[in-house]
N, C-alpha and C positions, 0 to 999 in steps of 0.2 A: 504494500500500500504506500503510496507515494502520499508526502504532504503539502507538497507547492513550497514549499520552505528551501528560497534562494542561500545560495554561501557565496559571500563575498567575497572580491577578488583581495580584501585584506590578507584575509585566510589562507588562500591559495601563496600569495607572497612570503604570508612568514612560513610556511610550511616548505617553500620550495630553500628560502634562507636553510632553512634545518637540514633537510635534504640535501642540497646539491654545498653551499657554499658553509655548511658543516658551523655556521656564525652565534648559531641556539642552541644550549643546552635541552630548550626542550618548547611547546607550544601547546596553549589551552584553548577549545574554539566551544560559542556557548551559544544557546539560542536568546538571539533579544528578548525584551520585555514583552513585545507584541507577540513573540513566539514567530515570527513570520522570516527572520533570517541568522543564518550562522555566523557569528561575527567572533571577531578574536578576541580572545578574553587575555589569557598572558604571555606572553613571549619574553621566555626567560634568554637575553643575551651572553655568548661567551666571553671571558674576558681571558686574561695569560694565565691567573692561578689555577681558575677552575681545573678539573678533574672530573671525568665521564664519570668515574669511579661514583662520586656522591651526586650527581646529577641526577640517578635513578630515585634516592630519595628525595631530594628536592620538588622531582615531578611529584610524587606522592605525595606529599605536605601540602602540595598546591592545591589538589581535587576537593572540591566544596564538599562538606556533610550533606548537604540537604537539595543539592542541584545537579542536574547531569552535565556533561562537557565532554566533549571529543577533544583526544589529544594526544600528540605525536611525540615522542621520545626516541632519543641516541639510546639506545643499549650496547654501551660500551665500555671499556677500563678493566674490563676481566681477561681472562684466558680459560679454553677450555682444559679438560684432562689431560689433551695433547700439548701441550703449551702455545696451541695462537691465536692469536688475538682476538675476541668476540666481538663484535660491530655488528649492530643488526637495528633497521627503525621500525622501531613501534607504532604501533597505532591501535587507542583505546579507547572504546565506547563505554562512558560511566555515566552507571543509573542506578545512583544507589533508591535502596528501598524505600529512603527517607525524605524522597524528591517527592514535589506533588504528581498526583497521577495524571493531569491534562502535558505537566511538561515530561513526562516519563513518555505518552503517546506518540507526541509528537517529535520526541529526541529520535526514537525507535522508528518510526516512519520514513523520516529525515535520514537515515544514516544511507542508505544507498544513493543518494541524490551526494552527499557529503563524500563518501567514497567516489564516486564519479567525476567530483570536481577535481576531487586532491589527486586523483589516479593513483586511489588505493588498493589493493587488491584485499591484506590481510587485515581482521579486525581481533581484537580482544575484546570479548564484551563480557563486561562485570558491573554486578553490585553490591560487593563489596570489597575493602581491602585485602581482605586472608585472599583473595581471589589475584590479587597482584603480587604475593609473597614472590620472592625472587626463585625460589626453588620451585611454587608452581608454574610461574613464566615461564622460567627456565624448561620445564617440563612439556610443557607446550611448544616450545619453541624448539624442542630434542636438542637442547644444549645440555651438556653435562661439564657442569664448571669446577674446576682447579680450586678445591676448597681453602687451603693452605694460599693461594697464591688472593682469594679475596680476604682471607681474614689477614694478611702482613699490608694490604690496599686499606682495611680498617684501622690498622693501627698507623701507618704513614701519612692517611689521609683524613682522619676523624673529622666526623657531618656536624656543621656549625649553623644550626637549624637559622639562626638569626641573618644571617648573609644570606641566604636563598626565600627568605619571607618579605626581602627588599627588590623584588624582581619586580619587571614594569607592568604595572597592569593596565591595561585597556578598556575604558568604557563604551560600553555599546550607545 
């Protein structure tokens, strides 16, 4: 079922920055007020210190409690069992349970129009967080990741929740 619910060429823009010119840690795309189109919600910028490594939690921290959003992630800064390098982008349909149900319909409706814009093939769709655990991703994603080489990225690189809650956000 399709909802007439346009995605702006914002979207497409920071999505392709993420993609192609590797500029974003990571991007959040939300429906307006109206419910009537997809607009960008956060587009977290790279800068020299950042780290893939904690970028994955960063995305995390960002997804509303009580709203859905589509949103594009680097999965990257690990190694798998073989030792190389894991780079893979995501792409996540969130609806959690706690969202109202007219905007839960219309997120759900919208998502093939949204994958069509962004020329997305793969979706993750979840509501809720246990459902983005790294090792279920992972599991989805038939990565099997170099445990030892994330936990010495945890301690080299420890997540300073306060620096990734200062990312730009965008009003619709």
């Amino acid at each position: 079922m399709a909802s007439g619910v346009k995605t702006s060429d914002e979207c497409v823009q920071a999505f392709e920055r993420l993609k192609k010119d590797k500029c974003s840690k990571f991007c959040l795309f939300k429906l307006n007020q109206k419910l009537s189109e997809v607009v960008l919600d956060t587009e977290a910028p790279c800068n020299k210190k950042d780290n893939k490594f904690n970028c994955y939690k960063a995305f995390l921290k960002n997804l509303p409690e009580k709203e859905c959003r589509y949103g594009a992630f680097e999965y990257g800064g690990r190694q798998d069992h073989e030792g190389k390098a894991v780079s893979k982008l995501l792409f996540v349909s969130w609806a959690p349970a706690t969202a109202g149900m007219r905007q839960k319909m219309v997120h759900a409706s919208s998502l093939s129009a949204v994958k069509d814009k962004l020329n997305v093939n793969d979706v993750l769709q979840v509501t809720e967080l246990d459902e983005l655990d790294e090792d279920v991703v992972c599991d989805k994603l038939r990565i099997k990741l170099d445990k030892e080489h994330c936990e010495k990225m945890k301690r080299e690189h420890p997540f300073e929740e306060e620096e990734y809650h200062q990312e730009q956000q965008l009003q619709a």
